[in-house]
Structures are given as structure tokens and as C-alpha cells.
N, C-alpha and C positions, 0 to 999 in steps of 0.2 A: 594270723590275719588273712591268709589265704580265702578263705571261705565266708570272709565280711565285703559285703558292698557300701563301697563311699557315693552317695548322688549330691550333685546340685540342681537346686532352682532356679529358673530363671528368675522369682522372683526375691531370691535372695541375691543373686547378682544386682538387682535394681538395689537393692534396699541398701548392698556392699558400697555399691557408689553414693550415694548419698551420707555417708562415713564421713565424719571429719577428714582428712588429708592425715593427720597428725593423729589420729584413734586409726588408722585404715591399717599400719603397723600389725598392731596386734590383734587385729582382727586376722591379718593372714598367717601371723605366726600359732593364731588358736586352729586354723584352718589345714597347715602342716602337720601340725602334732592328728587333728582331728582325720585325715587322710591315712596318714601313717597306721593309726592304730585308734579306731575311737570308742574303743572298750577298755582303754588304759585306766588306770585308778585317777590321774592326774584331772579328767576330765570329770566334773561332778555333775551329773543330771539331776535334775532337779522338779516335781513334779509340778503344775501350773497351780493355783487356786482358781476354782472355780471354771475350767476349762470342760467344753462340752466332749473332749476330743480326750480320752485317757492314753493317746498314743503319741501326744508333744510331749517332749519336756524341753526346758532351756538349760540351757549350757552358756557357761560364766566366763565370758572372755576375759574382762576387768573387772575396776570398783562398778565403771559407768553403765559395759553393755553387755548383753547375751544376746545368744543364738537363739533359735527355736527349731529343735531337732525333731524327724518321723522318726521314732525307734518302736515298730510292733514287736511286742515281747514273742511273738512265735516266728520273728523271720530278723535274720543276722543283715538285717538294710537300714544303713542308717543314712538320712535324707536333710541335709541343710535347708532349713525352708526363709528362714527369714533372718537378720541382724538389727539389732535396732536399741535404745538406750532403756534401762532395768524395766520401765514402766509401760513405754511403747509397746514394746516387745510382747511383755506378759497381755496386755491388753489386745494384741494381731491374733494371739494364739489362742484368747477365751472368745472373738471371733471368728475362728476356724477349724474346720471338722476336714478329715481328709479320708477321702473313697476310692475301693477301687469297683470303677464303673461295674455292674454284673453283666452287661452287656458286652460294651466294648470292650473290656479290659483295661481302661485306658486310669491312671491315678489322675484323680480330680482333687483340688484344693475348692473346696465351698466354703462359700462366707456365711455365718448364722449372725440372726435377726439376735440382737442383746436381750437375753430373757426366754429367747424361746429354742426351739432348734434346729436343725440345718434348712429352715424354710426363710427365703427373702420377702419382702414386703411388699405382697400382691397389691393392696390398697393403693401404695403410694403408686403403685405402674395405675393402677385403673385410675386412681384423683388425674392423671395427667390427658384424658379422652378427650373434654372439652378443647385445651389447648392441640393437640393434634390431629383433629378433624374431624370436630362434636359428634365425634358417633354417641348414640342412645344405650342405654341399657342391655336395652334387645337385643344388640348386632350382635349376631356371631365372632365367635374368638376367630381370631385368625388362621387358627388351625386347625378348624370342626371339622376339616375334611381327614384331618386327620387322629387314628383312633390312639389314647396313652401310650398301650401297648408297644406302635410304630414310634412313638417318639421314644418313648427308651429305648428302644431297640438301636435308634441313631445316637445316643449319648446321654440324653436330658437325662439328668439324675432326676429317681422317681417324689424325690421332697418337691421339687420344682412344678410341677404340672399344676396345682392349685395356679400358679403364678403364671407359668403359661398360657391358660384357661382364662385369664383374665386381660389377654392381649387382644385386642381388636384392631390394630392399625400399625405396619412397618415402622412409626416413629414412637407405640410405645414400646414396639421391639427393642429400639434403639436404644430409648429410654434403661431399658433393665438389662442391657449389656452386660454390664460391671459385676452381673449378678451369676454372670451362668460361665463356665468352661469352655475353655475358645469350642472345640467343638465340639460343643452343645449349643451354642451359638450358630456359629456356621449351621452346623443342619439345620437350625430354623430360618435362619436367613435363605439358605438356598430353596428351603421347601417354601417360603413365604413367596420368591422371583421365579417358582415355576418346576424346579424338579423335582422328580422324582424318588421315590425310598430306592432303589436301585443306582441312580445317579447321584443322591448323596451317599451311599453307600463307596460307590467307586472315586471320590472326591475325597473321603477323609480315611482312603485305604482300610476302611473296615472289611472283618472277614470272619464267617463263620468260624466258631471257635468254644473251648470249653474253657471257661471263665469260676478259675477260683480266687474268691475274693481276697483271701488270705494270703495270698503268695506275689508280694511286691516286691522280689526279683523279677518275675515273671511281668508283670505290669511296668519296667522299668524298662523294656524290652520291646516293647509296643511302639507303633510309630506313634500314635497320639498324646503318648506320655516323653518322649523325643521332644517333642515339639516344646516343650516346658523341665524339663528332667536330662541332666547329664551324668550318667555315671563315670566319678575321676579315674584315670588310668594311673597316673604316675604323678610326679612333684613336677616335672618341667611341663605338664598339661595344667596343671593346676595354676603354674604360675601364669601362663597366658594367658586363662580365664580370668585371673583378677587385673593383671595388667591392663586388660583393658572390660570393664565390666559388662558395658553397654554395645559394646557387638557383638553382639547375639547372633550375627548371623553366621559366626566362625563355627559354633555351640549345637544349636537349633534348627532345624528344619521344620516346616511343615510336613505332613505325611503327603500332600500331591510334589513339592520339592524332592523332596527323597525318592517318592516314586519314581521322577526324571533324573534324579542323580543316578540310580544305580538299575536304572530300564537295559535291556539287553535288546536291543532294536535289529531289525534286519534292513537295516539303511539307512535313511537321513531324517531324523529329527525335527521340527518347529514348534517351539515355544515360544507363545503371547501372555503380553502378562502390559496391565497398564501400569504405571508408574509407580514407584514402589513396591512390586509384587515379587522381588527380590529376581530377577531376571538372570542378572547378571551371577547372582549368588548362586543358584543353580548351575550356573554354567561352569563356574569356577571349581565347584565340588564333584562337579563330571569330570571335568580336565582330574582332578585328584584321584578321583576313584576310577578311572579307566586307565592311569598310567600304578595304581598298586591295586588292580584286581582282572584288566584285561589286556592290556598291553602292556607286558611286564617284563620283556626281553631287553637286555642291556640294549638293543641297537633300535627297538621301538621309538618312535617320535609323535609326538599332537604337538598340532600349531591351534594356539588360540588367540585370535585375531578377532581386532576390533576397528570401528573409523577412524578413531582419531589417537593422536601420540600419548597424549595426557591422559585418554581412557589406558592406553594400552599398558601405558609407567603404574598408574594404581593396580588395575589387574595383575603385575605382576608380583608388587608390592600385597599384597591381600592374600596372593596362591602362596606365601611363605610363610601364612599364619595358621594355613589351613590343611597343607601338605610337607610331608617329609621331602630328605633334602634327595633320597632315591631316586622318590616319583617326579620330585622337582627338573631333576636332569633330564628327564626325559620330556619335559615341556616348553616347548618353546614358545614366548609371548611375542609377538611382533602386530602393529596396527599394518593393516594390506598393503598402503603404499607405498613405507617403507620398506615391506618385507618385498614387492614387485622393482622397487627401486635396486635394491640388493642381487635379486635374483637377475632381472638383464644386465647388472655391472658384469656379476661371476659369468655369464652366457659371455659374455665379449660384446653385448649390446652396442652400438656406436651411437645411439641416441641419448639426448638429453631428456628426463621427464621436467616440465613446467606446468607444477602443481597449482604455482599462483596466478599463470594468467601473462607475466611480466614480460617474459620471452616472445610470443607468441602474439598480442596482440598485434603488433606492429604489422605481420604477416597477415593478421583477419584483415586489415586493414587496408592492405595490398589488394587482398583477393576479391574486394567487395567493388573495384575498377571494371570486374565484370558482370558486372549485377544488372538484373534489368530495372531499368528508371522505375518501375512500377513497383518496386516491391521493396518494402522500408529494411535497413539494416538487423533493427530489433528481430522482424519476421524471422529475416535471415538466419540471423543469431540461433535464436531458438531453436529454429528447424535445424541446425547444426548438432545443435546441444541435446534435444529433447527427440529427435529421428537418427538422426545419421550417427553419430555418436553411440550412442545404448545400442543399435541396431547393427554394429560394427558393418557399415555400409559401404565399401570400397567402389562399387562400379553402375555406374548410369542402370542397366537393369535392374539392377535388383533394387534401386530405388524407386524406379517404377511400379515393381509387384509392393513394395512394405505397404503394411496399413498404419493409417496416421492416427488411431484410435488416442484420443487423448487432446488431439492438436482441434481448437476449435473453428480453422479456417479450410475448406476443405478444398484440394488441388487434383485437379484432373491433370492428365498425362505431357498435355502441351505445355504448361504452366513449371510443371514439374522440370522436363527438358532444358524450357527456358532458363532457371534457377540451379540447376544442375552445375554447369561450370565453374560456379561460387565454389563451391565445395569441393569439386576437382582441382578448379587451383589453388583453393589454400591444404589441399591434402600434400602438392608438388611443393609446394614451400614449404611446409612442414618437413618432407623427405631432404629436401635441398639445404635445410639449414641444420640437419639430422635433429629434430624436436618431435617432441611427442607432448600430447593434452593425458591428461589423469587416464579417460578412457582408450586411447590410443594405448598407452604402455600396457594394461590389463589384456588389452586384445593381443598385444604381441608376445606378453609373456606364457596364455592358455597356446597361441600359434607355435611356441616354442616348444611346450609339454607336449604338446598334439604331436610333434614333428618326433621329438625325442624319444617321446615314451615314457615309461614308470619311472623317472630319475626322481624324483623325489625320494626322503624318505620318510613321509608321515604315515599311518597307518589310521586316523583321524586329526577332522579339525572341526574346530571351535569357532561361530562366530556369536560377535555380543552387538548391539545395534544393527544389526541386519536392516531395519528399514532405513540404512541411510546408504549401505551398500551399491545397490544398483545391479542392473544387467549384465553387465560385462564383469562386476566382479564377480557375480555367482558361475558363472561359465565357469571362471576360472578357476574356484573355488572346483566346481563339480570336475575339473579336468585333474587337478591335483592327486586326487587319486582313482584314477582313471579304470575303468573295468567293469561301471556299473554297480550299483546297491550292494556293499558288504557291509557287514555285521560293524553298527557304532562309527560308523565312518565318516558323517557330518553329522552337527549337533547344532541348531539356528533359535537365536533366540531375539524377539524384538518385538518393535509394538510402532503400527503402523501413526498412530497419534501423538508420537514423538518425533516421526521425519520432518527434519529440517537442511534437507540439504538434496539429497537424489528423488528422482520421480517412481510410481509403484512399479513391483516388480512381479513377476510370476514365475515361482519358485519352477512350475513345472517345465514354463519355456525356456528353461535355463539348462535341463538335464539333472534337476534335482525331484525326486519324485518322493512328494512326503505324507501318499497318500494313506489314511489308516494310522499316521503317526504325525497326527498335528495334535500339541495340546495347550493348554488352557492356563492362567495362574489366575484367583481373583483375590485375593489378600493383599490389602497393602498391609507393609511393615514398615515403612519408612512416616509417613505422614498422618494427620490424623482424620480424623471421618469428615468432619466441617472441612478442613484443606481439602480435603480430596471431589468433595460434594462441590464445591467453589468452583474448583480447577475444571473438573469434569462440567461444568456447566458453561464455560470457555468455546467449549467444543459442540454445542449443543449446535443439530444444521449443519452440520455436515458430516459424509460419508468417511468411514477409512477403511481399508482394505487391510484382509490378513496375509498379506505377503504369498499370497497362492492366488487370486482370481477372485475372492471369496469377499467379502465384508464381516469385518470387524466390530462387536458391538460394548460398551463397557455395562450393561444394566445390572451384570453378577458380577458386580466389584466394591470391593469394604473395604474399611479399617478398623481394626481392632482396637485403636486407640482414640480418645475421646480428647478434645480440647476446645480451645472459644473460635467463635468464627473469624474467618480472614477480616480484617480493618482495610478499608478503601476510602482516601481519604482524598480529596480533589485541591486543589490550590488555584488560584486567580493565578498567578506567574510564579514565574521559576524559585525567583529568589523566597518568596514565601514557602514553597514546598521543600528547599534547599533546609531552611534555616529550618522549620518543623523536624524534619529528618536529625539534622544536628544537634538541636536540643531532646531529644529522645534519646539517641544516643549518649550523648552528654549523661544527661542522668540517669542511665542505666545501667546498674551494677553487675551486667552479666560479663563473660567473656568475651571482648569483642572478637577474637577471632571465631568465635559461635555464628556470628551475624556475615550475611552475605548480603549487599546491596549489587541487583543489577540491572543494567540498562541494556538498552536494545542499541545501541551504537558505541563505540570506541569514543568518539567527540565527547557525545552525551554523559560518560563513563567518565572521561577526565572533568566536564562541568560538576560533576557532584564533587568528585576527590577536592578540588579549590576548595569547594565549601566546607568540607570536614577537615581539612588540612590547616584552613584559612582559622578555626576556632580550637587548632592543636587536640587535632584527634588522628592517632595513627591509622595508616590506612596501607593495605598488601594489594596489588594488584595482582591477580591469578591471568598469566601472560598464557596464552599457547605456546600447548607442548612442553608445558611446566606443569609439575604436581604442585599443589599447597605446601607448602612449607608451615608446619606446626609452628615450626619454633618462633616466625617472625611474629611480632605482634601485629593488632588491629585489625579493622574493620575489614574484611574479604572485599573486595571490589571486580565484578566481571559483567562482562557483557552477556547476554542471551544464548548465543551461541557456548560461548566458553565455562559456561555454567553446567551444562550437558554433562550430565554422570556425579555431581556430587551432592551433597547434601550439608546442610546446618540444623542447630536447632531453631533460628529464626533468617527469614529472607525478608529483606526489602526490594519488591520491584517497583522503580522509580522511574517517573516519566514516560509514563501509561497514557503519552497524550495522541490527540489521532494525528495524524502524520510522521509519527513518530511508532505505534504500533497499530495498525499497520503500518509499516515502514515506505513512506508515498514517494521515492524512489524507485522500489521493486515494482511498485504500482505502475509507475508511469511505461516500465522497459517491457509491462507485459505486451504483446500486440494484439493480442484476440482474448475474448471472454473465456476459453479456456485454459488459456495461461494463466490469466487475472483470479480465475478461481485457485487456479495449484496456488499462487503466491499468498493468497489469502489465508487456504489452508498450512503453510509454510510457517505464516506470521503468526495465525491463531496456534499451532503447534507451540513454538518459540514461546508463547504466554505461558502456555500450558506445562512446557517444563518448567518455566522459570518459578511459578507459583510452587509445586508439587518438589522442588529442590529443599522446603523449610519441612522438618520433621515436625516442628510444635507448635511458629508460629509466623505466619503472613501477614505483612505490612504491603499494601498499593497504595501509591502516591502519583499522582499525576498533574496538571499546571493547563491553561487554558482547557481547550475544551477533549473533555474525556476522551478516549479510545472507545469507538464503538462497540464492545465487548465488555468494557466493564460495568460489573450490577452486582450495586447493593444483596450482601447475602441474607438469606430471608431470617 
């Protein structure tokens, strides 16, 4: 058995979970023996009738179902492609032709037209022109600029090009999706939004090479067959694949993921990626691969830190699905605040940190005794929060040099003076009562590294949500391992379009320099194309920055998966939108804990739970600082906020009404047009997750008069 290769496909994982629960048995007991040895006599291959493809045969789990096995008779590779019941099955397979690209090298699975051969139904992509933007006969293809040649060259199998050739508009691209190899796909898409053969090239890690068709070891090897193709190592890999089918993202990478997992950087890192472009997945497979490939010494350390507790309890829950328990030891998971909270306990710190506000206000409130009658508390506030804070501001000077870039009221030096005191005296009452604000503890614990030295002992760290970060956490972050740009030493991943919490940052004025190593993700894997197109239209008017100076734009961002558009449903009052909601639920036979309904308020939150409770349907609240709990039943219930980082196969966002999103509170506390803009942006974020959290499928619901953001999807 030495010299036989076992692979899975992804798309036999899909097909595995869609098993009866009660057949799913022996489908893994046929998949044991089949790992073990799948040249044993016991395993009968069987050839297809009428199969375009003389290199499937099925394999006989039961009475009910078979496999559908790649066995090319001149290569010892034997390739699980699909599971399914006697008839299905046989029919998936006289369907499908499987290639190894001559170009890329990459194994492609192609669907054939019934009757004919590995050519899909050009006709039916050209009958759909009228509906996607009456182009004429005439128009050129979509791709006239570019010659056959080049496009095989980027993947497109050469049966496809008729079908290409008959593309004239990005939506019958879309249209013929289903038809083509993720990247073959991809390259058309990204050559369609502007790049070039060299930049698709460098996006789907293509590389000159000599390409024999024949040899699917070789192809199994490839990043782009990676991306769809696992070759099994052992029985306790195997079992983790099946246990859980549908996370793929333990499994699979893309070849730009991969590329970032196992990059050998000479410094710090940033990766953007919109929502679902597996972000965090990356990051997680760095932490693995740099504690069992570059930091591999028993006393090596990476911290992989995130904002919040509940991101940081899954992230660490997910690195033991992904990593041995070796490289495991060597990684420490901790969310910043906690792990800054910890770090000035063990210094002998004598301060309190007061994360919520509770401690301290009492004190703002003191301080604000010397405030000049002119100038409203809120301003105050602000300029606390959004200058002197991030700015780590300690002394009348140097608040006079800072620039207020960002603040939309602008203050000359006298003004400045005057309001000064404010903030001096609640700085002495802070020391007086020995308290620290979130930013305060951050500044004192880089002032302690500063003072100390190298005592740490991380040799990288990880962070995941970067854009909610902030200023002073990056300092601190860059102080950690202090000495300047070494090899893999910070690793940032984040997306400016998801901040809901801290204001932009600029990696460089922090002592983080990620120049020449900022990169890119545009694939969602979570969501579907219609979610995603929805979600992104949220956003549409205004600006977001990539976490360095720069602006961020989403117009190279997909999803590979296809589903119905988000429903947006309005109601006259509450209790009509309530009771809609209920009775959909009601008669829906999925899993409720699948379903996530959530609000923009905690209040708001418990008015729905009444109503679902009130017609006896379970319902889980996901608390802060608490992971999901699989096991409890019903209905997911979280706020906006607290929704941040997870996912279902169906979301309700409820109560989409205006004053409620925008949230006309936040509104009111802004003092200047450019605060009112951050909060907007803040609130329009906060949508924008909360939609883009449903993998398959979006429900909006709202009561009075709609949230100015939402619109009917086309």
C-alpha cells in the first residue's frame, strides 16, 4: 500500500453530508477499508454504462449507495469524487469527465452537456443577453481582448472557449459559473474587473512548468487541485474529515491562502479580505505552520490575539482541529485585553483596568467641573476618546503640536489651552483612584516592555480583526517583539468594512512597516454571490481605509457559491413583523439552531425572544464572551455587535427600522459632522456583518419606517 495514493474531494464531502445520518455509518466504514487498502479484492469496481469518462468506476458501499471512484489505470491514485444512492450516483458520473489541466496542471472535474462531450451549453449562457443587459448579436465577447491561447494558459479548459466566446456581459459570466473550475472561473472573473495575465497568474499561484497529463500524483500536488483535492494521511485524519464534512476550511485552501499560510516574510504581514474571504482561516493555518515549520524550538512562543473573548474561545477551539498537539503548545490564544490585563497583574501593576466604562464615569464627571461653559460635554468626550487617548497624550505640549485629522471642528491653540484642564484633571483622578480606560492600560503595558526590554517570549504574533484594534494596540503589538522587522514576526489580518468599534489606524505610525507585504483575499467562502452583492451594496458611499493610509476597495470580490436573493420584508408595527418572523419559523423544518436572528439592541433582542417564546419556540441567547453552545437547542438570538465572527446557514436581521439602524442615540452623542459620519459608518458596518454572517440564506425585517439603507435587491 506504500506506493497507492488515497484523495478526497471536496465534492464528495458535500455529497457525504447529505447521507442519511443512519446510511452516513457505512459509508465511513466503506471509506476505512477504502483508505487502508483500495486495491483489496473486497472492494468491487464496477465500470459506469454509458459514462463519457473510462477513468470513474463506482464502488458498492450497500444495497442503496456507491461511490464514484478516479482510478487511471496507469497511475496507483485512487480519488473519492462523489457518494450518492445506485442511480444518482451512476447518473453524476455519466455527467462528468475529469482532466488534468495541460497548462496549469491543476485536476479539474467538468460537467458534460447529456449527449454530447465535455462541452457545456453555450446557447443557453447566450439565450440569457436580453435579460442581462440587451447586448445585440454584434457585441463582442467579453473577452476579445483576449486571445484562446491566453485563456488556457490561465485554466479554462480548451472544450470551454466556444462557451466563453459567447459571453458578452459579467452577468452571463455569472450565469455559467456552475460550469467552469473554480479557477477557471476566477481567471475570468478577475480578467473581466481589470487584470492582467501576469496578475492572474500571481493570484491563482500559477507557475511555469512541465505539465504531464498523465500523472495525477503529480496534479494532486498542485495548489489549485488543493483547493478541491485532499490527499488522506492516516485513519485519525480521515475521521476528522468526516466528522465534520462541511468545513472545508480545516481541508482546503485556496492557492492565494496557502500562499499567505506558508510566505516566509522578512517583517510584518497585512491581509484584507471582505467578509468571508476566510481571513481568519489564514491566520489560524499561519499560527500552525509557523509553530511546525519555523519556530520549532521547545521554548518558541506566537500569541494569536484577537478583540473580543468569544472570537478568541473559537479561534482556539478551531487551531485543535487544524494543528497537532506539539505545535499546539507552542501557541498561545489570548483576545488583547485580556492578555494586557494579565500581563500588568504579573508586572505588580497597582491599577485597575475599567473595560466597561462603570468605574470611571463618575470621575469624567468630576472632571468636566472644569470645563469651559462653551464647549458641550459630548465635544469633550470625544476629544478624549478620539485625540488624546489613541494619541497617548499626557502633557499640555504635545497636545498643542497633535493634528486633529479626522475631528470635524477645528481648534486653534487658545481653545485648545482652554479645554486642556479637562483632561488633566480627569487624567489625576484616574491616577488618584489607581484606574485605567482600555487605552490607558495598552499605553502602560508597551511603557513597561519599553522600560524592560525583550522579556517577553513570543517570537511572532497573530492578529485577527485588526480593524477594531486601534492605535495604541498596535504600538503595543509592535513593542512586543521589539528590534525592528524580523523574519514572520507580525501577521495582521482585517477589513476595514467590518470596524465597529475603534477609529482608522495607520499601521505605519504605529512602528509597523508592511510595506511590499500587504496582501489581498477576494473569495468569499462563507456566503453566497446574491448575499454578498446585497451586503456590499450596504456599503455603497462611503470610503474605507486598508489599515495603512491607503483605501480600500471591494470591486474584486466574489463568491463561488450561488443562491436566491436576500428577502427584505417591511411591516406597519412591531407586533406584525414579530408574529411573520414566528410563523416562518414555526413552519420551518430546518434546524433551528442553523438560524440566527439579530438585532441592533440588547432591548430590541429580548422584544423578539417574548415573541418566539410567547408561541413556544426555543430560543439560545449568545451572551458575550460565551461560545455557542451546539448542544442547547433553538433559535440563535444576538445582537449586532455580538454576532461579529460567526456564521449560520440562515440569518434574520430584525428590526431594520431607522432609529433603530442607524442607531439615533449614537447619532445624537455625535458633536460635529465628522463624528456623525464615523458613526454612520460604524452603523452601516454593523449591517454589513450582520447580513454577510448567513452562509445561504437572508431574511430583513423591519416595522415603521424602513432604515435608510435598505433596498430591494434587483
Amino acid at each position: 500500500m506504500s506506493d497507492v495514493t488515497v484523495a478526497i474531494s471536496g465534492d464528495f464531502m458535500e455529497a457525504f453530508s447529505e447521507v442519511p445520518r443512519g446510511k452516513q455509518k457505512k459509508v465511513r466504514q466503506f471509506m476505512t477499508k477504502f483508505r487502508q487498502d483500495p486495491t483489496r479484492p473486497g472492494i468491487n469496481y464496477e465500470k459506469i454504462e454509458g459514462a463519457k469518462d473510462d477513468k470513474l468506476r463506482s464502488a458498492r458501499i450497500d444495497q442503496q449507495y456507491r461511490g464514484i471512484v478516479l482510478n487511471p489505470d496507469q497511475d496507483n491514485v485512487y480519488t473519492l469524487l462523489w457518494v450518492d444512492k445506485h442511480d444518482d450516483a451512476y447518473q453524476w458520473a455519466r455527467n462528468r469527465f475529469v482532466q488534468i489541466h495541460p497548462e496549469t496542471g491543476s485536476l479539474q472535474v467538468l460537467p458534460i452537456e447529456e449527449g454530447k462531450g465535455p462541452l457545456p451549453n453555450a446557447e443557453e449562457v447566450k439565450s440569457g443577453s436580453d435579460e442581462s443587459g440587451g447586448e445585440g448579436e454584434d457585441e463582442e465577447d467579453l473577452f476579445s481582448e483576449h486571445r484562446d491561447r491566453e485563456l488556457v494558459r490561465l485554466g479554462v479548459p480548451e472544450a470551454m472557449l466556444p462557451m466563453v466566446r459567447e459571453i458578452r456581459t459579467e452577468e452571463q459570466l455569472d450565469q455559467a459559473q456552475p460550469y467552469f473550475p473554480d479557477e477557471a472561473y476566477e481567471a475570468l472573473f478577475l480578467l473581466a474587473a481589470g487584470y492582467d495575465q501576469r496578475e492572474v497568474d500571481n493570484e491563482l499561484a500559477y507557475r511555469d512548468q512541465e505539465v504531464d497529463t498523465d500523472d495525477y500524483q503529480a496534479a494532486l500536488e498542485r495548489p489549485n487541485s488543493q483547493r478541491r483535492f485532499t490527499v488522506v494521511g492516516d485513519e485519525e485524519e480521515l475521521e476528522q474529515i468526516l466528522e465534520a464534512p462541511l468545513e472545508m476550511w480545516r481541508v482546503f485552501l485556496h492557492p492565494s491562502q496557502r500562499r499567505l499560510v506558508e510566505i516566509d516574510a522578512n517583517g510584518p504581514v497585512r491581509v484584507l479580505g471582505g467578509a468571508g474571504t476566510g481571513k481568519t482561516v489564514v491566520a489560524m493555518h499561519r499560527a500552525v505552520w509557523l509553530a511546525e515549520n519555523f519556530f520549532t524550538e521547545e521554548e518558541d512562543r506566537l500569541l494569536f490575539t484577537t478583540f473580543t473573548k468569544n472570537l478568541a474561545a473559537d479561534i482556539e477551539k478551531n487551531l485543535r482541529l487544524i494543528g497537532s498537539e506539539e505545535a499546539l503548545s507552542r501557541i498561545e490564544v489570548r483576545n488583547l485585553d485580556s492578555w494586557v490585563s494579565q500581563f500588568l497583574r504579573d508586572q505588580g501593576h497597582e491599577y485597575s483596568v475599567d473595560y466597561g466604562g462603570g468605574q470611571t464615569e463618575g470621575l469624567w464627571e468630576e472632571a468636566l467641573a472644569v470645563a469651559p461653559e462653551d464647549q458641550s460635554p459630548e465635544f469633550l468626550r470625544n476629544e478624549w476618546e478620539q485625540v488624546i487617548q489613541p494619541n497617548g497624550i499626557e502633557r499640555e505640549a504635545a497636545y498643542m503640536r497633535i493634528s486633529r485629522v479626522g475631528r470635524g471642528t477645528p481648534l486653534q491653540r487658545p481653545v485648545r489651552k482652554k479645554i486642556w484642564p479637562v483632561f488633566e484633571e480627569y487624567q489625576r483622578l484616574l491616577d488618584e483612584h489607581q484606574l485605567r480606560e482600555r487605552s490607558g492600560a495598552l499605553r502602560d503595558a508597551r511603557q513597561i516592555l519599553e522600560e524592560e526590554g525583550d522579556i517577553l517570549p513570543y517570537q511572532s504574533v497573530l492578529v485577527d480583526e485588526a480593524q477594531d484594534m486601534g492605535k495604541q494596540a498596535f504600538k503595543l503589538i509592535r513593542q512586543m517583539i521589539p528590534g525592528g522587522d524580523q523574519k514572520n514576526d507580525i501577521f495582521i489580518v482585517g477589513d476595514a468594512h467590518q470596524r465597529i468599534y475603534e477609529r482608522e489606524v495607520v499601521l505605519g505610525h504605529c512602528g509597523i512597516n508592511i510595506v511590499g507585504r500587504g496582501y489581498k483575499l477576494h473569495v468569499n467562502y462563507r456566503t453566497t454571490e446574491e448575499n454578498r452583492r446585497w451586503a456590499v451594496g450596504l456599503l455603497e458611499g462611503a470610503e474605507y481605509d486598508d489599515l495603512d493610509g491607503g483605501t480600500d476597495e471591494q470591486e474584486v470580490y466574489k463568491s463561488l457559491i450561488r443562491g436566491e436573493n436576500p428577502q427584505v420584508q417591511p411591516f406597519d408595527t412591531f407586533q406584525e413583523e414579530a408574529e411573520a418572523i414566528t410563523a416562518h419559523l414555526s413552519e420551518s423544518d430546518e434546524d433551528l439552531r442553523d438560524v440566527c436572528l439579530i438585532a441592533r439592541t440588547k432591548s430590541l433582542l429580548d422584544n423578539y425572544r417574548g415573541a418566539l417564546r410567547a408561541e413556544d419556540l426555543d430560543t439560545h441567547v449568545l451572551r458575550s464572551n460565551e461560545p455557542d453552545d451546539r448542544s442547547k437547542p433553538g433559535v440563535r438570538l444576538a445582537t449586532m455587535h455580538r454576532a461579529k465572527g460567526l456564521e449560520f446557514e440562515k440569518v434574520i436581521v430584525a428590526g431594520v427600522t431607522e432609529g433603530k439602524v442607524p442607531l439615533r442615540q449614537a447619532l445624537m452623542e455625535a458633536d460635529d459632522d465628522a463624528t456623525r459620519k464615523q458613526v454612520l459608518k460604524r452603523e452601516r458596518s454593523l449591517l454589513y456583518v450582520s447580513a454577510t454572517r448567513a452562509k445561504r440564506r437572508v431574511i430583513v425585517t423591519c416595522h415603521d419606517e424602513p432604515s435608510r439603507w435598505i433596498y430591494l435587491p434587483e
